[in-house]
C-alpha positions in Angstrom: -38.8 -5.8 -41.6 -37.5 -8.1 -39.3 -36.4 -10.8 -42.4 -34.7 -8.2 -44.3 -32.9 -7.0 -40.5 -32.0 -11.1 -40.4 -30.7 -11.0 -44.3 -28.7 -7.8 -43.6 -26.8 -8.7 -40.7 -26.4 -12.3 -42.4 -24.5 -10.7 -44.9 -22.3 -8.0 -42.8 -21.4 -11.3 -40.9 -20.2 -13.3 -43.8 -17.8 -10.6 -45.9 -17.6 -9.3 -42.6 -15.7 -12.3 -41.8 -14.1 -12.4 -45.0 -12.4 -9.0 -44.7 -11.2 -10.3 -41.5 -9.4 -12.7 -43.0 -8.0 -10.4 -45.8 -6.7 -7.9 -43.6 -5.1 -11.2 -41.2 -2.2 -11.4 -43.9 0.2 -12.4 -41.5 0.8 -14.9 -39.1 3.6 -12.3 -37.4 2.3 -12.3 -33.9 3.0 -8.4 -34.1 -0.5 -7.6 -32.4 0.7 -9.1 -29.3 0.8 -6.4 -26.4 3.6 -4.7 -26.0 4.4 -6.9 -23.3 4.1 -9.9 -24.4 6.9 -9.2 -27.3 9.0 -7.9 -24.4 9.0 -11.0 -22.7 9.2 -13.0 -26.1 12.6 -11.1 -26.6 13.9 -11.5 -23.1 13.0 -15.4 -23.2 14.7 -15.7 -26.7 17.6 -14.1 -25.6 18.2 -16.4 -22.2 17.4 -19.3 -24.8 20.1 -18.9 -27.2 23.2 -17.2 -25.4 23.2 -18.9 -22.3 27.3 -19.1 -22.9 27.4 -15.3 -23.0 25.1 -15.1 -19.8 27.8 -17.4 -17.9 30.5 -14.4 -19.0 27.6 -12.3 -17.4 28.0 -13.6 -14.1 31.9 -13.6 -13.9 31.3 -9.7 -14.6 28.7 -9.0 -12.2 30.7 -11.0 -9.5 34.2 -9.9 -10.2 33.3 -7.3 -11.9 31.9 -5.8 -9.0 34.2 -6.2 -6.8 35.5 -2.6 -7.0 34.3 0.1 -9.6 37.3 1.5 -11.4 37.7 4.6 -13.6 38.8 4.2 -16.7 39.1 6.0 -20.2 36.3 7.6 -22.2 37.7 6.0 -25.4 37.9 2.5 -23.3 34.1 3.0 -21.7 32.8 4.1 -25.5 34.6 1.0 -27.1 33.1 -1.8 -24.8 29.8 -0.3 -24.2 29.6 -0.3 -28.7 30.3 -3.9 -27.9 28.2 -4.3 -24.8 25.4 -3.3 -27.0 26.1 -5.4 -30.5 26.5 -8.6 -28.2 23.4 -8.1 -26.6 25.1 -8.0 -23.0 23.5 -7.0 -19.9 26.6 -5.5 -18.4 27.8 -1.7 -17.5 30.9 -1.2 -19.6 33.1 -0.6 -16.5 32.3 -4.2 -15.1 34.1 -6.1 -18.3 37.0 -3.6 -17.6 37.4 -4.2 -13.7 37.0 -8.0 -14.6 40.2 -8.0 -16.7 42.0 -6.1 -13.8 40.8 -8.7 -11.1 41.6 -11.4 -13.7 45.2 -9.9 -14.2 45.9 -9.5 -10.4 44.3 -12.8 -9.4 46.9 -15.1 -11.4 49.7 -12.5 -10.7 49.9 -12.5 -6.8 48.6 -16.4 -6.9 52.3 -16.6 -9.2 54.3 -14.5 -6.7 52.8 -16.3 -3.7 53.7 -19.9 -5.3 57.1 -18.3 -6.0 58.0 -17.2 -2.5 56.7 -19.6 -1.0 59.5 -22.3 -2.8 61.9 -19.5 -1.6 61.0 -20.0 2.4 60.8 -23.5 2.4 64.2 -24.2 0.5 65.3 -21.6 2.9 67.6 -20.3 -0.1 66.9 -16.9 -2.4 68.4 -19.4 -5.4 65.5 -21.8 -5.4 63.0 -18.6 -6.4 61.4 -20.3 -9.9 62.1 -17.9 -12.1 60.5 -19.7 -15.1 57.2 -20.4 -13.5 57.0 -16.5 -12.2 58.0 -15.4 -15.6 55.3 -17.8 -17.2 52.4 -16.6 -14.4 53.4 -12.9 -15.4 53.2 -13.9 -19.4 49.8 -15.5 -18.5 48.7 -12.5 -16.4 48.8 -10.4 -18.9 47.7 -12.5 -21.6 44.3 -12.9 -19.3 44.2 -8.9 -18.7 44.2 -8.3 -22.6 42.1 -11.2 -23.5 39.3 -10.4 -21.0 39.2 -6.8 -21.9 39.4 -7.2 -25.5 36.5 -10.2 -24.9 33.6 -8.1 -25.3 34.6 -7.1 -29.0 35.5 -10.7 -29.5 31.8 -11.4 -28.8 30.5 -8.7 -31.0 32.7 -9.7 -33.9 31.2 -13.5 -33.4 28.2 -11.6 -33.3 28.5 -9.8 -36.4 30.2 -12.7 -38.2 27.2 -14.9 -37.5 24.4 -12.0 -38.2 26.0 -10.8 -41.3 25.8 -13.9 -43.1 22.0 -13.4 -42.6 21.8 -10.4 -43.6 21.2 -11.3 -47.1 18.1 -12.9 -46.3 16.2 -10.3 -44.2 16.9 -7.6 -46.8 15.3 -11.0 -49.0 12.3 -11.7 -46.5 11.4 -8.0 -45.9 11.5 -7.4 -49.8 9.3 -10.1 -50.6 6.8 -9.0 -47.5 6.3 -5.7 -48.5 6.0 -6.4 -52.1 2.8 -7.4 -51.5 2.1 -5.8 -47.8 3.9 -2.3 -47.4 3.9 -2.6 -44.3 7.4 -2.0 -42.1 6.6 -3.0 -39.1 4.7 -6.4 -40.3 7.7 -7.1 -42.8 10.5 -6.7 -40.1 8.2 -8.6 -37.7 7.7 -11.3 -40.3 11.6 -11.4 -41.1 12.6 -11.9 -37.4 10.4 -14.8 -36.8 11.9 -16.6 -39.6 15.6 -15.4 -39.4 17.4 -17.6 -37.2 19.8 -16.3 -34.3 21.7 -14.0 -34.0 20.0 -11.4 -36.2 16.5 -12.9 -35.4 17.6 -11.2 -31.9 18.3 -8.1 -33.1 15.5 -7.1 -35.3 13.6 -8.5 -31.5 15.4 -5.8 -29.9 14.0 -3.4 -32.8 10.4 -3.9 -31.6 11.7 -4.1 -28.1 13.4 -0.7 -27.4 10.1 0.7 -28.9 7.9 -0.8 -26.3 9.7 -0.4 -23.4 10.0 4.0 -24.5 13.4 4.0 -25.3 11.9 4.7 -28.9 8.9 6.5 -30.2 8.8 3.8 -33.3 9.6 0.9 -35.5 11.7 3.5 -38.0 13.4 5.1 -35.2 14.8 2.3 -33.5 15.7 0.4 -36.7 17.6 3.2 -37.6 19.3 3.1 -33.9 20.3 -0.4 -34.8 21.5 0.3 -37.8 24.1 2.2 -36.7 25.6 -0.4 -35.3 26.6 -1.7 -38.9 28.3 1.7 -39.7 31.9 0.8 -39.7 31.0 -2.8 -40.8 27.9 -2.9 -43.5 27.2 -0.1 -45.0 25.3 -1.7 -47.8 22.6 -3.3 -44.7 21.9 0.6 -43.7 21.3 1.7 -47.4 19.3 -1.6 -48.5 16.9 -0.9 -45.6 16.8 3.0 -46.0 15.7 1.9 -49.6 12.8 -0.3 -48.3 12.2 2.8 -45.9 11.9 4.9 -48.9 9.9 2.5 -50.9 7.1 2.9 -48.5 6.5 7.0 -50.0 6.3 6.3 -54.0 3.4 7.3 -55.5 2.9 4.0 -57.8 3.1 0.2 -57.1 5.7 -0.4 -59.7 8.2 2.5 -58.6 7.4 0.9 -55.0 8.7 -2.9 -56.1 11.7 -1.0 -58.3 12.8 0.7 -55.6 12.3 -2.7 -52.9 14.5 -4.6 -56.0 16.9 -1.9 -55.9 17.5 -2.5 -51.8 18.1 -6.2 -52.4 20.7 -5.3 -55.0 22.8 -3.3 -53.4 23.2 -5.2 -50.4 23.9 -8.2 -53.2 26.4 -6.2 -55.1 28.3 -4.7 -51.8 28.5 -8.0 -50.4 30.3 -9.2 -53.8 32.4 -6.1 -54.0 33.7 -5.8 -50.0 34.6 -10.2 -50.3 36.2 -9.6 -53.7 38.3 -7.0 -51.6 39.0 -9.1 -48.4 40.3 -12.1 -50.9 43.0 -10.1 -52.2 44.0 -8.5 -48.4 43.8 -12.2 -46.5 46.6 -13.5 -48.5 49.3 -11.7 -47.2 48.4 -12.0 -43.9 47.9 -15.4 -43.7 50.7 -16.3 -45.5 53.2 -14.0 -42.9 51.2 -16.0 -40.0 52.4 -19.5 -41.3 56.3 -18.3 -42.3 56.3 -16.9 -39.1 54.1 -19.3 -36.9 55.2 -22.7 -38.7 58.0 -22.4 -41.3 60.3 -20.1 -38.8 60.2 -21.9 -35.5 60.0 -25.3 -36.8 63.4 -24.8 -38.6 65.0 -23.4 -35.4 64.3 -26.5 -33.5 67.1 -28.6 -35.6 70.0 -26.7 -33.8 68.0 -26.6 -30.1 70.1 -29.9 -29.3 73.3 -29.1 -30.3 72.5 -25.4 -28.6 71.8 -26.8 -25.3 74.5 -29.3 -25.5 77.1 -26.4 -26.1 75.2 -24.1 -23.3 76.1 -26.4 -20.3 72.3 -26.6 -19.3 71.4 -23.0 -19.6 68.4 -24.0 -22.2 65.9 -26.8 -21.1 63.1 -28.4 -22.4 60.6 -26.5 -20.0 62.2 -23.2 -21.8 60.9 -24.7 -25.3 57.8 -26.3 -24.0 56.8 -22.4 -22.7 58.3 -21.0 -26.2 56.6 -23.4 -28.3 52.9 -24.4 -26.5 52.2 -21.1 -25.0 54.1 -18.2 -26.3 53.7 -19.2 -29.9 50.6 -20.5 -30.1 49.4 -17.2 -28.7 51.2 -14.8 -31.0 49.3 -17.0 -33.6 46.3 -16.4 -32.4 46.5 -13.1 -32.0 47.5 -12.4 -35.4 44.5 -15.0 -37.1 42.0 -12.7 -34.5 43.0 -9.6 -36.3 42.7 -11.6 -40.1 38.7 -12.5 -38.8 38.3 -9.0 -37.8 38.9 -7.9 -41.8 36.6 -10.5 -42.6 33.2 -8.4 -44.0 30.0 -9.4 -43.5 27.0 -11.1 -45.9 28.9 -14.5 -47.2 28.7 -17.4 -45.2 26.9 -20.4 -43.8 23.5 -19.2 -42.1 22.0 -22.1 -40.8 21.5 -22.4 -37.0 23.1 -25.5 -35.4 20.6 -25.9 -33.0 17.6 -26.1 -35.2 19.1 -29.5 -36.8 17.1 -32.3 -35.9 20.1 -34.2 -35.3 21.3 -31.7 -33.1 21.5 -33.9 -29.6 23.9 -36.3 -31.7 26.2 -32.7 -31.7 26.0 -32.5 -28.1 25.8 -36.1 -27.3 29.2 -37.0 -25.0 29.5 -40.5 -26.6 31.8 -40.0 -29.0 34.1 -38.4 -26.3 34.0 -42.0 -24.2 34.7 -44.6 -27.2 37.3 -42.1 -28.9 39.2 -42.1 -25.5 39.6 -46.1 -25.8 40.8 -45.9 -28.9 43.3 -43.0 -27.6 44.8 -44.6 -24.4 46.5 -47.1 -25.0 48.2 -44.7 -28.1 48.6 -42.2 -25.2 50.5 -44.8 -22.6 52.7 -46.2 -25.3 53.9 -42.2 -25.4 55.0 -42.3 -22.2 56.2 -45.6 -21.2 59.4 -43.9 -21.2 58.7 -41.9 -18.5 56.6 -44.3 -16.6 60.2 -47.0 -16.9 62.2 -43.8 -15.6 60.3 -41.8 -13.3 57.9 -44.6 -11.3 58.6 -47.7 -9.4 56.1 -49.8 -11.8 58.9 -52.0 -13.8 60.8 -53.2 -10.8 57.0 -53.9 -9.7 56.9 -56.1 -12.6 60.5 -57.6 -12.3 61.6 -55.4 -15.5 65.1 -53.0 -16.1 64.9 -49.4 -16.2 66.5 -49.6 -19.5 67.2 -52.3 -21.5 69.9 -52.4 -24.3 69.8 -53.1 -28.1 71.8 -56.6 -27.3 69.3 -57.6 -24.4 66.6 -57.4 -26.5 68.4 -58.7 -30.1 69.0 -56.0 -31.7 72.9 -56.1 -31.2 73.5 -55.6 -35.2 72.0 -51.9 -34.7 74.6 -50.9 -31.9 75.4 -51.2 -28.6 73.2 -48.1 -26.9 70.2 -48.6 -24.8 66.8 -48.5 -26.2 65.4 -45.5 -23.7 68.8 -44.0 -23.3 68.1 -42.9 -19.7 71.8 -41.7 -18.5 72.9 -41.8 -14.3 75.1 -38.4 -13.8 76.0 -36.7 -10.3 73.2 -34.2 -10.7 70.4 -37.1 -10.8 68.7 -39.2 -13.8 69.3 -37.6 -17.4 66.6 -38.6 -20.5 65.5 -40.5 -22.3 67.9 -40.5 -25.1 67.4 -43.4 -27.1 65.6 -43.8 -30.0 63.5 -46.2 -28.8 62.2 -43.6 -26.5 61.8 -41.0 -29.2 60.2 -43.8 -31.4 57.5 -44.5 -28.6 57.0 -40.8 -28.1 55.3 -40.2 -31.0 52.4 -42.1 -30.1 51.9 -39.2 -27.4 50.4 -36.5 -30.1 48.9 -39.1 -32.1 47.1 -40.4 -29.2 45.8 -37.0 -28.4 44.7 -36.3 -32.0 43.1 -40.0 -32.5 40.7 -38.8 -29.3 39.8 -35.2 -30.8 39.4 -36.9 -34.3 37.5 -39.5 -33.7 35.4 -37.8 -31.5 34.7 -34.8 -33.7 33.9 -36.9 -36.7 31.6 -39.1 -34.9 29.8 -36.4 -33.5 29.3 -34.4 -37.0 29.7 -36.8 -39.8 25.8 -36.8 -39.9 24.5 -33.7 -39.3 27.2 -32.6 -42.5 25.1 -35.0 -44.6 22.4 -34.1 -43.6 23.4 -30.1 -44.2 24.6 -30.8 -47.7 21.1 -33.0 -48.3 19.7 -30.2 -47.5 21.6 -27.9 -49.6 20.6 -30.4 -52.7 17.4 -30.0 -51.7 17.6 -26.3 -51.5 19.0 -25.8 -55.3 16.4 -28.1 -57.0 13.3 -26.6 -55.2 14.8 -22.7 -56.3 14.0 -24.9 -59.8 10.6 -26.1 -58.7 9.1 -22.6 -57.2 9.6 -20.9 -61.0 7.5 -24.0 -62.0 5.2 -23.7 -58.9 4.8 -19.8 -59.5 4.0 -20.8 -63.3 0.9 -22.9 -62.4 -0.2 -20.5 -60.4 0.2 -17.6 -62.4 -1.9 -19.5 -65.6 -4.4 -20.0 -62.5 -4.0 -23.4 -61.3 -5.2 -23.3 -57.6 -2.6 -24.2 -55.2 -4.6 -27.3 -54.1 -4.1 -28.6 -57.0 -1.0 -27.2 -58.4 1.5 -29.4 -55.8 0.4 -32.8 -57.7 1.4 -31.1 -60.9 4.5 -29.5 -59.8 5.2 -33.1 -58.2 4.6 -34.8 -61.9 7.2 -32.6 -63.9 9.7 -33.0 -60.9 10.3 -37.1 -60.8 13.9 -37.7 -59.7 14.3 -35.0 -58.0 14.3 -34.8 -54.1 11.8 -32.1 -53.9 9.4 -34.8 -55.8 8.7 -36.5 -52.1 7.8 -33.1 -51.0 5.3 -31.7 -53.3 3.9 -35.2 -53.2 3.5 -35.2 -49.2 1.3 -31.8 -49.7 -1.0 -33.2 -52.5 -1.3 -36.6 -50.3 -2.2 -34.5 -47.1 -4.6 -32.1 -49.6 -6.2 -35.1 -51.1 -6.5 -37.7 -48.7 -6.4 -35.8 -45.1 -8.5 -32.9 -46.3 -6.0 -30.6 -45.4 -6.0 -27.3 -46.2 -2.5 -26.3 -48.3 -1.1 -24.0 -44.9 -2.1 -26.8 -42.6 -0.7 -29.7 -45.2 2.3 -28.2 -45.3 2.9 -27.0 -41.6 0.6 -29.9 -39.5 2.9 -29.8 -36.9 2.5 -33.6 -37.1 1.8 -34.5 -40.5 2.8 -31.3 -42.4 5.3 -32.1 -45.1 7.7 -29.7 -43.7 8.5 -31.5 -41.2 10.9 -33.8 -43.1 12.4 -31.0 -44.8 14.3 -28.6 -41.8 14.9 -25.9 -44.7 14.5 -22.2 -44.0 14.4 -21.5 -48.2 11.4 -24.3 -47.9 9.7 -23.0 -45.1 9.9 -19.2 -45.8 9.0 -20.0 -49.5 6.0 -22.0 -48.3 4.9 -19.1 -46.2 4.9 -16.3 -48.3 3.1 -18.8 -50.8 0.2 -19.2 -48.1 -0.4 -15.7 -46.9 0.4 -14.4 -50.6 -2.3 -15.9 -52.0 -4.9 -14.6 -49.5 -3.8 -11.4 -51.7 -4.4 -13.2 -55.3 -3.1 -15.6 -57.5 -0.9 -13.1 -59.0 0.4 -11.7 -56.2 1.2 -15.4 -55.3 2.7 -15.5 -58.7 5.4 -12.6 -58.3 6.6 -13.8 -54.9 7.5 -16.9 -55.5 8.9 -16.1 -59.0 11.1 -13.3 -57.2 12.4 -15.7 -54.3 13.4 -17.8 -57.0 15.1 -15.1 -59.1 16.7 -13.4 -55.9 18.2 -17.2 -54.7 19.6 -17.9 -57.4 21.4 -14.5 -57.4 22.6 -15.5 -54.2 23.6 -18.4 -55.3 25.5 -17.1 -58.5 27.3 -14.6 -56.1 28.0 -17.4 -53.1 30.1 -19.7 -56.0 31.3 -16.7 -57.2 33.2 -15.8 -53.8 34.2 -19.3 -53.0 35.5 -19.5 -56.5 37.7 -16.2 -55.3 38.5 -17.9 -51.8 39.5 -20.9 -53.0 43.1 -20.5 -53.9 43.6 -18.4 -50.6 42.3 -21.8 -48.8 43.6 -24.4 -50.6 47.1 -22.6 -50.2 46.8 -22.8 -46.5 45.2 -26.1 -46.4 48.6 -27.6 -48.2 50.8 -25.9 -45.9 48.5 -27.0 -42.7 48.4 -30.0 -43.4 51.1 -30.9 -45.9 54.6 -28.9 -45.9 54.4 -28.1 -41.9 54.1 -31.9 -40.6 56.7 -32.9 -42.6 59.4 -30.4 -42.2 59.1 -31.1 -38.6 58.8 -34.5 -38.9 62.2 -34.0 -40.9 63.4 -31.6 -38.3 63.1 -34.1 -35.4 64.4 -37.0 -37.0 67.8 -34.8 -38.0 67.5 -33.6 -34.0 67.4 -37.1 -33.3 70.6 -37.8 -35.6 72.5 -34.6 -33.6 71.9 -36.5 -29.9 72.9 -40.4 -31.8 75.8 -38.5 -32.9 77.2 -36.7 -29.7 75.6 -39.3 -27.4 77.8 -42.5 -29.3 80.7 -40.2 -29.5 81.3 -39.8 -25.7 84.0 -37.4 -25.6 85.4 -39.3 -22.4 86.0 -42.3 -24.6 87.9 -40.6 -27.1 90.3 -38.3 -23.9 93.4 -40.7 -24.3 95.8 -39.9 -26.8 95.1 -42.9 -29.3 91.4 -42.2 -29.4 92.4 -38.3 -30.0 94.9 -39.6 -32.8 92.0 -41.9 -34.2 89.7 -39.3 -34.9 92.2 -36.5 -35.8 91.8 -34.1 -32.6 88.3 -34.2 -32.8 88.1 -34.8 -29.3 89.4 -31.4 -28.1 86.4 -29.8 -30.5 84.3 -32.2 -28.4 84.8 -30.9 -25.1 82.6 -28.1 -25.7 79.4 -30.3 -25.8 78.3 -32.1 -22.4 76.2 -34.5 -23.8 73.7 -35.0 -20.6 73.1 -31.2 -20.4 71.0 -31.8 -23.8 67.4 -31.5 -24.6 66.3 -35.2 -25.1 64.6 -35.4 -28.4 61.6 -37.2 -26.8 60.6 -34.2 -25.3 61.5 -31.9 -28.0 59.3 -34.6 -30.1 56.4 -34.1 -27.8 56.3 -30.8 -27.6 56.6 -30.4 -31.5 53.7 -32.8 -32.0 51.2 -31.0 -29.1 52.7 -27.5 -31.1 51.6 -28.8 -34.7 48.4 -29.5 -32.9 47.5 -26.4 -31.6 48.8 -24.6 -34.9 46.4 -26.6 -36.8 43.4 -26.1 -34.4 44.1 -22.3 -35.0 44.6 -22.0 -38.6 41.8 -24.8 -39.2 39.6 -22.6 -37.4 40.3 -19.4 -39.0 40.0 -20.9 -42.6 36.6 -21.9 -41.8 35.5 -18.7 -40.8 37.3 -16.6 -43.7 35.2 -19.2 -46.0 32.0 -19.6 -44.1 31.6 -17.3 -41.4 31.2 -18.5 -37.8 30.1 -22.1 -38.4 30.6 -24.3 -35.7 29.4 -27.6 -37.4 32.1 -27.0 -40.4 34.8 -26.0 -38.3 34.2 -29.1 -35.7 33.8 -31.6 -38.9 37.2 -29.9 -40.6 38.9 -30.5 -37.7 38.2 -34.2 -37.2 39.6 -34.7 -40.5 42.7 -32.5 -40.5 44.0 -33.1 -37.1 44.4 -37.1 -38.1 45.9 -36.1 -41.9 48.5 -33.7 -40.4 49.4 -35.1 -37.5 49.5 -38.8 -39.3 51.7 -37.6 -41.8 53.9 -36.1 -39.2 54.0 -39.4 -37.5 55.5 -41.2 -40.6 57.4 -39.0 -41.7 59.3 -38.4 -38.2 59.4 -42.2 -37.8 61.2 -42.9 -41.4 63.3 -40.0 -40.6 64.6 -41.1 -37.3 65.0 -45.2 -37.7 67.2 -43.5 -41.3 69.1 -41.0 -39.9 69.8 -43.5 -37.0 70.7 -46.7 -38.9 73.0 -44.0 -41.0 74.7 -42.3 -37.5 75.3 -46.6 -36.9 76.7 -47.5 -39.7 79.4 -44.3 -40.1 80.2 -44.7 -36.6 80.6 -48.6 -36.2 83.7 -47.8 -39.2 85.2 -45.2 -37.4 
């Protein structure tokens, strides 16, 4: 009695154990307490917005200074954003914030202003420019901060949308073989990357804290937040809801294949759209950010010239670098805002192993070397006429053509810094202009170099990876195969190895049969050892998700094994069929802007400053007072009574017209650079960093040419014409 007792619990033990570990299918971590995934989600969420959390603090300082009333529509609006971006704020405090923030730089402006009144002792010194400029910025900060929190959420929703693809993908292939909701959505947020790996967090969450009685209930909650944006998300996952009551297996997977098609065909259908919308917009932004203001800058020194004084180079440095620039901005926000969700780069920044090379400051310190000395040939105009360092050094102020042997070009001065009543005038030369335009070069040499250093590795190693991502889509149809005709999977990694020599996902499936064979690895630890697991050369989510579902799908059957990895394969490369598809769509959009970013806009104005250059050579040579007697008015046919009009030192001196065109071409191309990244790929820091580095040195370089050749041209030309008259 007591043997068979022995034999019977013997055997309860051992299938006992074995049912165990069918029934473990997942390695989710979703039979953690309900407190424990709390505090997972609050720890992931100080983890990976600490940015937002800095915004957080300005609100709960500021914004709590005093609690202001404000408009139901205005409340309803930032608390939909409050809650998208995952912000811990009460939607009144963002508000008050932009009020503080708008009252702040206006009474510091108005202080500043009346201050220069009672020390001049005189109502005419008040600055009107600066006040007007601290009221411009005043309420440029009041509509920025307000309008903030939706920025956020749109970043937000840009960088989860382009993931959205792949939950409806990792949830599919779950509950293929597990129908199981709340294990799939589990399962898809610990191997979704931020910011959506948040979200479906907050899914579980809001159920275990009560604000939700379950797992459909609050994802349906969070779904609605996709309303006005996705509605293909909310109907894929009310399909996989729906899945989950058919009667049969196979009208279960139809219907789970029929989510992840619709949120593949509205993707394709709502980009097809936005590619035909974008290009009007975009266009209007550069004929009316570029094309417009550049040309208007040709007549700015003949203008001021004839106006006596009344327009300055402070009033086109605030019209060009501020006012401008922010109009652009404004207008490329609202072109992201039509951008729709489920196309784009996916990949977490953070997660590269090559990351700290991102963040590293490096790149910041040996780029400036290379910068400064670019940077102080710039201004060596204005460190010859504003500082006492060349009579330090025995040198002129000025110095002209003849002094330094360059008589045959003309008998002006190399800086052309001019003496009048009212104090020192310039620079005016050429020289000065010529050495100006080292000044945005400079700045874009440090940004250039700097970027590039910092990225030009982690983008080979992306695209590696994205090499590496399109063969092994390949090699899982082949890997599904072998196990589908029954190969075990301990053995079916050398043979998938054998029929993929030359490929990169060879070295791969090789590491897994070497750590099966020769460490006596099991396949999940082979492949995830956390020090000799093959994945750890390989930092690809496709890899890694693929190699999951492989190992807990075949704790359900080879088959079962089978299907999944066969329908990852299928499903990626519908994704990838659709993703050229779209950039195919995109690409005449891009390239269009790319030629006039980087192309047509640096050298009109590098052609517009050299004929503004020509227009002060001119007037400045002509010096009406030379040509006041009666035989110079005879010599040039009366043209000295037309003269009279212009007072030549009242002009804008083309070095700092150049300046300020240079630092405007800059900021235009940071913006539109920007914004053409994220209408092709979403919020992707990486790309937009890397595309910088190398447009800010092609633009501004050809700029720097071309406004060189222009000037010493039109100048030699002005010396020629003039010397025969």
């Amino acid at each position: 009695m007591n043997t068979s007792d022995k034999n019977v619990d013997d055997i309860l033990k051992k299938y006992g154990d074995k049912i165990k570990s069918k029934i473990s299918t997942t390695n989710t971590s979703f039979a953690m307490s309900p407190k424990s995934y709390s505090q997972e989600y609050t720890k992931f969420r100080k983890e990976m917005i600490p940015s937002i959390s800095r915004y957080e603090r300005w609100c709960k300082s500021l914004g709590n200074i005093i609690k202001m009333n404000f408009s139901e529509k205005d409340t309803v609006q930032i608390k939909k954003s409050l809650e998208i971006s995952h912000l811990d704020l009460e939607p009144w405090q963002p508000l008050t914030l932009s009020v503080m923030s708008f009252l702040g730089v206006f009474l510091l402006g108005l202080f500043i202003s009346i201050s220069f009144v009672l020390i001049q002792g005189d109502l005419d010194a008040f600055p009107l420019l600066f006040f007007f400029m601290t009221v411009i910025i005043s309420f440029f900060l009041f509509f920025f901060m307000k309008a903030y929190p939706a920025r956020i959420a749109n970043k937000w929703r840009l960088k989860a949308s382009s993931q959205m693809v792949s939950a409806i993908l990792y949830v599919v292939v779950y509950m293929r073989h597990t129908p199981n909701l709340e294990r799939a959505i589990a399962f898809a947020s610990q191997h979704l990357q931020y910011p959506l790996a948040l979200d479906l967090k907050k899914v579980f969450y809001d159920v275990q804290v009560g604000k939700f009685s379950s797992i459909k209930e609050s994802l349906d909650s969070y779904l609605e937040n996709w309303r006005d944006y996705s509605s293909e998300f909310i109907e894929s996952f009310h399909l996989i809801e729906g899945s989950l009551y058919e009667p049969d297996d196979t009208r279960r997977i139809q219907t789970l294949e029929k989510a992840l098609k619709v949120v593949l065909d509205g993707v394709y259908e709502k980009m097809l759209k936005f590619t035909h919308d974008v290009k009007s917009p975009l266009t209007n932004i550069y004929m009316l950010g570029i094309i417009l203001p550049t040309l208007g800058l040709v007549l700015l020194p003949l203008a001021s010239a004839m106006l006596g004084g009344m327009i300055r180079w402070t009033h086109v440095f605030l019209l060009f670098n501020i006012l401008i620039p922010l109009l652009v901005l404004y207008r490329t926000d609202l072109v992201t805002f039509l951008r729709p969700g489920g196309h784009g780069n996916s990949s977490l920044l953070e997660k590269n192993p090559l990351y700290h090379k991102y963040k590293s400051k490096k790149p910041y310190v040996k780029s400036l070397f290379l910068a400064l000395p670019l940077i102080i040939l710039g201004i060596l105009p204005l460190i010859f006429q504003y500082t006492p360092f060349p009579e330090m050094m025995g040198l002129q102020k000025d110095y002209t053509f003849l002094e330094l042997g360059l008589g045959f070009i003309g008998e002006g001065s190399l800086f052309g810094i001019m003496e009048t009543n009212a104090g020192v005038k310039g620079p005016f030369g050429v020289g000065a202009l010529i050495l100006g335009m080292f000044f945005p070069l400079g700045i874009v040499v440090f940004f250039s170099t700097a970027f590039k250093e910092k990225t030009k590795e982690l983008i080979i190693e992306r695209e590696n990876t994205q090499q590496l991502e399109l063969e092994f889509n390949n090699s899982l149809f082949q890997l599904g195969n072998r196990i589908g005709n029954g190969v075990p999977p301990e053995i079916v990694f050398g043979k998938t190895a054998e029929s993929s020599k030359g490929l990169k996902t060879e070295d791969f499936f090789r590491k897994v049969d070497y750590n099966i064979r020769q460490g006596g690895m099991s396949v999940e630890k082979a492949i995830f050892d956390t020090k000799k697991g093959a994945i750890i050369y390989y930092p690809s989510d496709l890899i890694s998700i693929s190699m999951k579902i492989l190992v807990e799908s075949v704790k359900k059957g080879l088959n079962i094994a089978t299907v999944s990895l066969m329908s990852i394969s299928e499903y990626v490369r519908n994704i990838h069929k659709i993703t050229a598809r779209l950039r195919d769509l995109l690409a005449e959009v891009i390239s269009d802007m790319k030629s006039y970013m980087s192309f047509l806009a640096p050298l009109l104005a590098g052609v517009v400053i050299g004929l503004a250059s020509m227009i002060t050579e001119i007037l400045t040579k002509l010096k009406l007072e030379d040509f006041s007697g009666d035989a110079a008015g005879s010599a040039m046919g009366g043209l000295g009574g037309v003269l009279d009009i212009f007072e030549v030192s009242q002009m804008i001196p083309p070095y700092f017209l150049q300046i300020i065109v240079g630092v405007y071409l800059i900021q235009i191309t940071y913006i539109l650079t920007k914004t053409l990244v994220i209408v092709d790929s979403g919020d992707d820091q990486l790309k937009t960093m890397n595309s910088l580095g190398k447009t800010f040195i092609s633009a501004i370089s050809l700029y720097f040419f071309t406004a060189l050749f222009a000037t010493l041209t039109l100048f030699i030309l002005v010396s020629i014409v003039l010397r025969g008259l």
